[in-house]
TORNU-534410 format. One record per residue (C-alpha): residue in one letter; x, y, z. Coordinates in steps of 0.2 Angstrom, whole numbers, plus 5000, padded with zeros to 4 digits. Layout:
REM TORNU-534410
AXYZ/...
REM end
This chain:
REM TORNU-534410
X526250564924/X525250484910/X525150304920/X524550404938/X523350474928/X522750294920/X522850224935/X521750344945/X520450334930/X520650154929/X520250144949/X518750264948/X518050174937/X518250014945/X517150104960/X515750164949/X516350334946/X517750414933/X518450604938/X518650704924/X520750724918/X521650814931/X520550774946/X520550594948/X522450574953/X522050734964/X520850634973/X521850504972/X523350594981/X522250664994/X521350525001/X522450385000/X524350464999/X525650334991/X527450314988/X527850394971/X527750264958/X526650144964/X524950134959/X523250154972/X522850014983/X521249984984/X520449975003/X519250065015/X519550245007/X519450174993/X517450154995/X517450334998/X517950384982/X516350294976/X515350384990/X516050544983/X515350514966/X513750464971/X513450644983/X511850714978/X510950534978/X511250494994/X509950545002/X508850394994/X509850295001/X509750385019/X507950355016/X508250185013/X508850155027/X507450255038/X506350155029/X507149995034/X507050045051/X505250075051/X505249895040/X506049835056/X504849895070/X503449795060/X504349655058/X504349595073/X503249465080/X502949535099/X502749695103/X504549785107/X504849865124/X506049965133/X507449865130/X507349875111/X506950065110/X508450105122/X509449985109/X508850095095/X509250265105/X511250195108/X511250145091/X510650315085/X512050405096/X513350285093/X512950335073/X513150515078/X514550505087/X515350395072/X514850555059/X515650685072/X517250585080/X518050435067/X518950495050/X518250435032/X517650335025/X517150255046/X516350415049/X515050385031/X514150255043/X513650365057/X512250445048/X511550265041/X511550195058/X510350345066/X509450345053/X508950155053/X508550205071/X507550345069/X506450265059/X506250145074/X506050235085/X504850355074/X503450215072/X503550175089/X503150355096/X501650355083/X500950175088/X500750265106/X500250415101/X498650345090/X498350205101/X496550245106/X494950115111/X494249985102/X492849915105/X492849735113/X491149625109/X489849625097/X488749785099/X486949815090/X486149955100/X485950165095/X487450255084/X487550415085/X489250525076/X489650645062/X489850605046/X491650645043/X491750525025/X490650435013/X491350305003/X490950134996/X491549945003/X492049804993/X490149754993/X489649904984/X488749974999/X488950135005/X489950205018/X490050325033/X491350345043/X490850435058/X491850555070/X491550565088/X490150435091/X488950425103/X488550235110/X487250155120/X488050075137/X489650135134/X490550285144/X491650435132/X493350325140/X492850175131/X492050225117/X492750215099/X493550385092/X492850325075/X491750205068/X491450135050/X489750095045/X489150005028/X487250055025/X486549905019/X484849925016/X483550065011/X484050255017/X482150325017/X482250465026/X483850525024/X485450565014/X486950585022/X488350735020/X490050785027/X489850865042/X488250825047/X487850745060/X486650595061/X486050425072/X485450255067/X485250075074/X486749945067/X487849825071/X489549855076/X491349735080/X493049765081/X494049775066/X494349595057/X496049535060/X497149445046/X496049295036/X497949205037/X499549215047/X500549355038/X499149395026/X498449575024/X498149635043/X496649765043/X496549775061/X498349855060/X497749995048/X496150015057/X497150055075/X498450175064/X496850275056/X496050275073/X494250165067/X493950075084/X492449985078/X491549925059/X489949855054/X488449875046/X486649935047/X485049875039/X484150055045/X484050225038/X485150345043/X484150495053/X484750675054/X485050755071/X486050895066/X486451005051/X488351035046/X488851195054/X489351325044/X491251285039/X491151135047/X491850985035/X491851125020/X493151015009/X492050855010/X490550955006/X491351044993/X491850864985/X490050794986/X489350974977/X491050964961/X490450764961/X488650814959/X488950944947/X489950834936/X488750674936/X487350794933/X488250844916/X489050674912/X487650534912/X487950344918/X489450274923/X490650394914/X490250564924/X490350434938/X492150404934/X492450564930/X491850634947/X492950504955/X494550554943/X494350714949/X493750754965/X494050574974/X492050544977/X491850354972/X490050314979/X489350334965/X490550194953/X489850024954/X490849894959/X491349804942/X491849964935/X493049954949/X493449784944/X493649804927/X494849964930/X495949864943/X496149684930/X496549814915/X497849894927/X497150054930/X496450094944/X497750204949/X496950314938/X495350324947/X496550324964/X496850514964/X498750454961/X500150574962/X499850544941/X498150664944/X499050784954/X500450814942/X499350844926/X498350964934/X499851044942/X500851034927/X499351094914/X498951234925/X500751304926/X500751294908/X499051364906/X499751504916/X501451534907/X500751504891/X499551674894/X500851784901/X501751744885/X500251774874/X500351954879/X501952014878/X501952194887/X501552104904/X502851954898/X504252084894/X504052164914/X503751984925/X504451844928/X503151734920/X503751564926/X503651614946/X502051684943/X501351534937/X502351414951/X501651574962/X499751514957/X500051324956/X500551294973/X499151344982/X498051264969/X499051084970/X498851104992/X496951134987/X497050984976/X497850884987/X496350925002/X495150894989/X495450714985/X495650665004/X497450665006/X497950495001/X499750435004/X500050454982/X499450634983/X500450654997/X502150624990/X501650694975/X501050854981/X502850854992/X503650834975/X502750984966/X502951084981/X504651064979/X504951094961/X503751254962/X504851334977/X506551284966/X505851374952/X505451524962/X507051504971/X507951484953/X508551304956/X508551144949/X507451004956/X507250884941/X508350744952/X508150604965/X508150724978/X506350794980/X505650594977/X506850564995/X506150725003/X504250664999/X504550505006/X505550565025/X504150685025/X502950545023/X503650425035/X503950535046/X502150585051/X501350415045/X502750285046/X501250165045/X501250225027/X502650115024/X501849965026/X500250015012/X500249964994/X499850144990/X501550194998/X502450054989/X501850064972/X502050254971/X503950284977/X504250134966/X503650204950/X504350374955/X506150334958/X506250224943/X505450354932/X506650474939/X508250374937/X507550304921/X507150484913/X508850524920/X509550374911/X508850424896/X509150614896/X510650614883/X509350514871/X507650634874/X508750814877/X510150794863/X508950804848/X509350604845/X507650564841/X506550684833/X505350794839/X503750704834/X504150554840/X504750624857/X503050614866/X502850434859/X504450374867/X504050474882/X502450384883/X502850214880/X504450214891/X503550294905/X502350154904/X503550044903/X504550084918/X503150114930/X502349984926/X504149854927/X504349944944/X502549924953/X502249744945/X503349664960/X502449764973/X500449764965/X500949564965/X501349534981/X500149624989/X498649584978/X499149404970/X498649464953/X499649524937/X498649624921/X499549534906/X498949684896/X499249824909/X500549904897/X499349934883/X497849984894/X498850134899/X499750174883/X497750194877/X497350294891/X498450394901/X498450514886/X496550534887/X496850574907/X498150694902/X497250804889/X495150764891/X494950714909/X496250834921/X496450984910/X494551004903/X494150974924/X495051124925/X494251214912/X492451174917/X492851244934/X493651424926/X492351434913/X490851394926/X490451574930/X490251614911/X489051474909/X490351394897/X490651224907/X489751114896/X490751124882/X492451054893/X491250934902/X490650864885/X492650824881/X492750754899/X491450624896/X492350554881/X494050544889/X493050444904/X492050334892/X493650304882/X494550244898/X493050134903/X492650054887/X494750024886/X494549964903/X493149834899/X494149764884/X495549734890/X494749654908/X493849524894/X495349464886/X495749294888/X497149284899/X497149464906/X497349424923/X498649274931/X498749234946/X500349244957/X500549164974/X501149294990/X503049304991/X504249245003/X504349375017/X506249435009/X505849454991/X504949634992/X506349715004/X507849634993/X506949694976/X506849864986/X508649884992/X509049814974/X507849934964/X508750084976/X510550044972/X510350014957/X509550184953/X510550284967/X512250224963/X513250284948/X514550204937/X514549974936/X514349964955/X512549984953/X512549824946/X512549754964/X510749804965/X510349704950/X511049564958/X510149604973/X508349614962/X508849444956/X508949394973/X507349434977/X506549364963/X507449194966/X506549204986/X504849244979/X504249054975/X505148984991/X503649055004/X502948885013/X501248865010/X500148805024/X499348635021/X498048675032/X496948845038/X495748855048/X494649015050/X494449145066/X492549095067/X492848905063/X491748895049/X492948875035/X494448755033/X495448755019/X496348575012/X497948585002/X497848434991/X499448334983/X500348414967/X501448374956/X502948494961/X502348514978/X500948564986/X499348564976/X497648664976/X496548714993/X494948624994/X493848745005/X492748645017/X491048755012/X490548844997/X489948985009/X490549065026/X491949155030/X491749235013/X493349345016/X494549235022/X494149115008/X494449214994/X496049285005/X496649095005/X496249074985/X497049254982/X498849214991/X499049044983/X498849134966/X497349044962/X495849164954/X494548994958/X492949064966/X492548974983/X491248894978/X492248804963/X493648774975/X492148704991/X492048564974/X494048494977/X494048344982/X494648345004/X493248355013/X491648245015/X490348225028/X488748325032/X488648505034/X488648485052/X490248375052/X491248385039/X492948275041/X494548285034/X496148195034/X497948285037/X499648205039/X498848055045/X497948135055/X495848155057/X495048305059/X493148365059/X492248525058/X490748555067/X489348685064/X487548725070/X486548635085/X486948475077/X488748475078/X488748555095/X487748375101/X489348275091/X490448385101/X490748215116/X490948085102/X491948195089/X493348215103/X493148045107/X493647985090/X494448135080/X496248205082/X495648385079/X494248455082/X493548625075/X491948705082/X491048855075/X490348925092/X491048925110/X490948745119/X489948755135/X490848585143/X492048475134/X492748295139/X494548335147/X495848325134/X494948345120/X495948425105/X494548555101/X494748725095/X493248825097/X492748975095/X493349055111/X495048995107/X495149045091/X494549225095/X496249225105/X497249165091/X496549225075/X496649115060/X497648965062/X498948875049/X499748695050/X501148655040/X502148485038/X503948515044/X505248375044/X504148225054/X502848335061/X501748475061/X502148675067/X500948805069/X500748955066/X499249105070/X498649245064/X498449365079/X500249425088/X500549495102/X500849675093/X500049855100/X498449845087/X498049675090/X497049685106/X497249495112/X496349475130/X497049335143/X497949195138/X496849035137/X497548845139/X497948755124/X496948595121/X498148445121/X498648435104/X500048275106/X500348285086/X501348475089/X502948485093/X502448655104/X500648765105/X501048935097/X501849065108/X500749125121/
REM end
């Protein structure tokens, strides 16, 4: 009847979904059965009918949910035990006895609840599995590994991560499976290479923990990439051992590509290019670096999932394009599975090549997926393959979902996939015409991956590029047609002695990207600051993003709402009024302002360099320390410098000098901070030394209500390390010492 069927189409699209004529009453009929004439209630099978429209995209939303598992195990502030993994196997059979026993729509939740199990119970199987030892003091003695990596630090000094090292005083059980060393000084004798093996004298230390509590955690991603100690070394590196014959061939057969190309591409442009294309970045300096990451585009030099799919993508059509260029062979094969056949292999050497970072992961996972459909004669243009990269992902580094890297690329990927989806009838439909196709493409590809990492690249590095969207516009096409295709070319046309000529074109893409990059870093205003969000604005603008580009018809307009929430969230993260540092040499002030709380005064220009540029960085304030050491808070000499909080007075004390205040400061102080580890102390004294603070981490004091709470860096998880429990000093102005 022609009311049933408006009624049925009416209902659908009430849910997000509209049934062709014909089939909306039938599903109507069979899933909720009504007495003839009236119209569909709508109720709990009602929802199915929604579910049923959005089949094929509901595998992002299972990983959704594994994801938010994973989210979960992090989350938590002490470690988890039996009780909690036992909770999360229950709750995974309860899911799967929920998918096999109840009827619909009951039966839709099984599967949601095993998966935000799984994901539990996942991360917690590989925390155990990687957990191995980390070194417990300060050590400067003998090093002795092989060099596995060679990179650069954040000080633009070079770096050698080292594989099965050898320490002095310290038996195999105890000893670090890998180390990180930063050469600091003058290598003389020797330069290192993949594979070899080599010894010098250095400093080593556990890895740092976070600068703030619920800052960036680099002890966490030390213990999940198995680095059991860091430092530095003033000393050349000797060589005890050559590399054994196909013994670390990849990262040897990176350093020859990157040597060949710099040798061909002078300066800091063959530098780039080397890096674009191979993953070797000793040789960029560091404000090269700087300049590519405030223009917005150092996922270019990232070996993104962006590299991966332009040489993929050129060498298919390379591929293709020849078959068809001779048309006796074109006529008996099947010139698309030929060139998937070749570009799979090639996009898994590709993928070794640039050192397997979580971007090239999930976009190698992608490729793979599309080449197999297209030799298996299926589509795979959808959300489906973006899902499959990511389980894949999780599931053997869940610790992957707690990275930027991580983040930034499934975000970009799903929204240019819905997005492209989205846009389909306009691109596909001869809408818009042919020449201005790859403009639109261009600019709206831009435009949505840029709109989807900005929440992401601002939370976790307190910075947005104002002029991000045009630094790409300008130079993803030069990455797309002079960089990844003519790196392709140099390496087929090498044997013919006919490299320089694609080389030569490389070079102007890369110079082109860096002098873009330089411009646009120098624009007045190209780089704001933003503070670091509250702790539920990323996972609502993540459920939000994922609804909204899962779910079809107007119910995805819930994960707008959802965005929205999470945008709302961001600014309400407390701030602390007062940090102080793990070492005790840096405190950090937070002065009156006008809508709340005001700029950190630091309480020294210098010391505990990172944890004052971490402070600076998550308040959104681009200040240099030494600008921000100038705010009024502090006063005293460098020994003793006093402050006031809350009505309350506090003093920092340093060096041999402040050590001898260390009986009067107590005496008159309400806090007292020393940089080093007190030797005897008057009894209740409210000091926080050094010996205190290596148990606690960094410490924050916020004003709450009448009083002050406290909160500290270290927790009791897995990778912290913490050793015994030491007393709290008698601090009468908290409400309660920080849990133990």
């Amino acid at each position: 009847m022609p009311g049933e069927d408006h009624a049925g189409r009416r209902w659908g699209r009430d849910l997000g979904c509209i049934y062709p004529r014909g089939r909306g009453e039938g599903k109507v009929a069979e899933l909720l059965p009504q007495p003839e004439g009236q119209a569909p209630r709508i109720g709990l099978r009602a929802a199915f009918l929604g579910l049923e429209a959005a089949r094929g995209r509901l595998l992002p939303l299972g990983f959704g949910l594994f994801a938010s598992g994973i989210a979960l195990w992090f989350g938590l502030e002490h470690e988890p035990g039996a009780g909690h993994y036992l909770g999360a196997v229950a709750l995974a059979a309860l899911g799967l006895l929920a998918a096999w026993r109840l009827p619909d729509p009951w039966k839709l939740a099984g599967p949601g609840l095993s998966l935000l199990a799984l994901g539990f119970l996942i991360t917690g199987l590989r925390a155990h599995l990687v957990a191995a030892p980390v070194i417990g003091w300060r050590y400067y003695g003998a090093i002795e590994g092989r060099v596995s990596e060679i990179d650069r630090s954040a000080s633009d000094a070079l770096r050698l991560t080292l594989e099965d090292p050898v320490l002095e005083r310290m038996g195999p059980e105890e000893t670090p499976r890998r180390i990180r060393i930063s050469l600091s000084g003058a290598r003389l004798w020797h330069d290192p290479r993949p594979g070899e093996r080599v010894m010098l004298t250095g400093h080593l230390a556990r890895p740092e923990e976070p600068a703030a509590p619920g800052g960036f955690d680099f002890r966490r991603m030390a213990f999940f990439d198995g680095l059991g100690a860091v430092g530095y070394s003033p000393n050349p590196v000797l060589l005890l051992e050559p590399a054994a014959s196909g013994e670390a061939w990849i990262g040897r057969l990176r350093l020859w590509l990157s040597a060949g190309i710099r040798a061909s591409i002078g300066g800091e442009a063959g530098a780039f290019a080397a890096g674009a294309m191979t993953g070797d970045r000793s040789g960029i300096s560091r404000a090269t670096i700087e300049a590519l990451r405030d223009s917005s585009l150092a996922h270019i030099l990232a070996i993104s999932g962006m590299n991966l799919a332009f040489l993929t993508s050129f060498l298919f059509g390379l591929i293709r394009g020849g078959i068809a260029c001779w048309p006796r062979l074109a006529l008996r094969v099947n010139a698309k599975k030929i060139a998937a056949l070749i570009a799979l292999p090639v996009a898994f050497f590709y993928l070794l090549l640039s050192g397997a970072n979580v971007a090239t992961e999930r976009a190698f996972v992608m490729a793979a997926v599309l080449l197999l459909a297209v030799l298996l004669d299926r589509r795979a243009l959808s959300l489906r393959p973006v899902a499959l990269a990511g389980f894949l992902i999780l599931i053997w580094r869940p610790e992957s979902l707690v990275q930027p890297g991580f983040q930034m690329s499934m975000a970009a990927t799903l929204a240019l996939t819905g997005g492209f989806q989205a846009l389909d009838g306009l691109l596909q439909r001869g809408r818009l015409p042919r020449l201005v196709l790859p403009v639109f493409a261009l600019i709206a590809s831009s435009l949505i991956g840029g709109l989807a990492t900005a929440p992401y690249a601002a939370a976790h590095f307190s910075r947005f590029a104002d002029y991000g969207l045009l630094a790409n516009l300008l130079t993803v096409p030069a990455m797309g047609v002079l960089i990844m295709p003519m790196g392709v070319l140099a390496f087929l046309l090498a044997p013919f002695g006919l490299a320089f000529v694609p080389l030569w074109l490389m070079g102007l893409g890369a110079e082109w990207i860096l002098f873009v990059a330089a411009w646009v870093a120098a624009m007045e205003g190209a780089v704001i600051g933003i503070a670091a969000p509250h702790w539920l604005a990323l996972p609502l603008i993540s459920l939000g993003g994922l609804w909204l580009i899962c779910w079809p018809g107007r119910a995805r307009l819930a994960g707008a709402g959802l965005i929205l929430a999470g945008l709302i969230c961001w600014p309400l993260a407390g701030r602390p009024d007062l940090l102080i540092a793990a070492d005790g040499r840096l405190a950090g002030l937070r002065g009156a302002g006008l809508l709340g709380a005001g700029e950190l005064a630091l309480s020294s220009p210098r010391g505990s360099a990172f944890a004052a540029a971490d402070w600076l960085e998550r308040d959104g304030d681009l200040t240099p320390p030494a600008e921000a050491a100038l705010r009024p808070g502090f006063s005293g000499t460098k020994a003793a410098r006093e402050f006031s909080f809350a009505g309350l007075r506090g003093v920092m004390l340093q060096g041999e000098a402040g050590l001898a205040q260390l009986s009067q400061a107590c005496a008159r102080y309400d806090l007292v901070v020393l940089a080093a580890r007190a030797r005897a102390a008057p009894v209740r004294c409210p000091l926080l030394d050094q010996r205190l603070l290596s148990r606690t981490g960094a410490l924050a004091f916020y004003r709450e209500g009448g009083g002050i709470r406290l909160r500290q860096a270290l927790r009791p998880r897995i990778w912290s390390g913490r050793p015994e429990a030491i007393p709290w000093p008698d601090l009468p102005f908290l409400a309660a010492p920080p849990d133990q």
